[in-house]
C-alpha positions as CSV (number, residue, x, y, z in Angstrom):
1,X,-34.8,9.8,21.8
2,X,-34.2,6.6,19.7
3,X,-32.8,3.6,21.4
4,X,-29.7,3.8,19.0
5,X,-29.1,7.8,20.1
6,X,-29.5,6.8,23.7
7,X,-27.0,3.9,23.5
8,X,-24.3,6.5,21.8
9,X,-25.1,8.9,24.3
10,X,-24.7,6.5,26.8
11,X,-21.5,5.9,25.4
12,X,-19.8,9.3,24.8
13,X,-20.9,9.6,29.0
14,X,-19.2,6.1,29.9
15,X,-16.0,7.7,28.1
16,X,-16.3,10.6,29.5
17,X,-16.7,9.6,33.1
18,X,-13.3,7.3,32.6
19,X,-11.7,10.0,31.5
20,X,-12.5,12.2,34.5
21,X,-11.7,9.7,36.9
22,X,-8.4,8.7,35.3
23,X,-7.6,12.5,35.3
24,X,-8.5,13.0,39.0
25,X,-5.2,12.2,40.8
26,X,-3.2,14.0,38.1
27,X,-5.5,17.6,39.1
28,X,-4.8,16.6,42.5
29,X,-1.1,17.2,41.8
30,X,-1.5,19.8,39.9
31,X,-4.3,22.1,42.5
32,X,-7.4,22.3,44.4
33,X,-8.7,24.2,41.7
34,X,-8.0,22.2,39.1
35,X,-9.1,18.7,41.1
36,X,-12.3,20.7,41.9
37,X,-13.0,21.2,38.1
38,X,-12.8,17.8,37.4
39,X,-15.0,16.5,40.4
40,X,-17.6,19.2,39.1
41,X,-17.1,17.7,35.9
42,X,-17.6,14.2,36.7
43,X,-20.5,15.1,38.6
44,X,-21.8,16.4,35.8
45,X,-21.6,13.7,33.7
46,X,-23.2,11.3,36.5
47,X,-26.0,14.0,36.8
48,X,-26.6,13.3,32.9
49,X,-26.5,9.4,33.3
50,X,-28.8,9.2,35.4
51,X,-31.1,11.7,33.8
52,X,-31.0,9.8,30.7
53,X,-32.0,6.6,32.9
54,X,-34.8,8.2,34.6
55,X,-35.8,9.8,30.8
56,X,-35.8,6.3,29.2
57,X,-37.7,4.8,32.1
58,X,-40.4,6.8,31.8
59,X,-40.8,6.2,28.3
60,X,-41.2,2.2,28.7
């Protein structure tokens, strides 16, 4: 992937991360289930940072 793809990727996952963990203590109100979803997700978006890191690593 080109360095200017990566760096928008990276992006769109920095705002997505912040958004998960901004929404965290409102899907603890809400349920377990919900507050689940959201750790899942943001897990999920970690998972893909640091796939991207180790992808561009290996390529240098």
């Amino acid at each position: 992937m080109g360095s200017a793809r990566d760096r928008y990727v990276r992006q769109i996952l920095d705002e997505l991360e912040k958004t998960l963990i901004d929404t965290i203590p409102v899907a603890f109100r809400r349920s377990p289930e919900t507050l689940f979803r959201e750790i899942a997700s943001l897990n999920l978006v970690i998972d893909l940072k640091e796939r991207l890191a180790k992808r561009n690593y290996r390529e240098e």
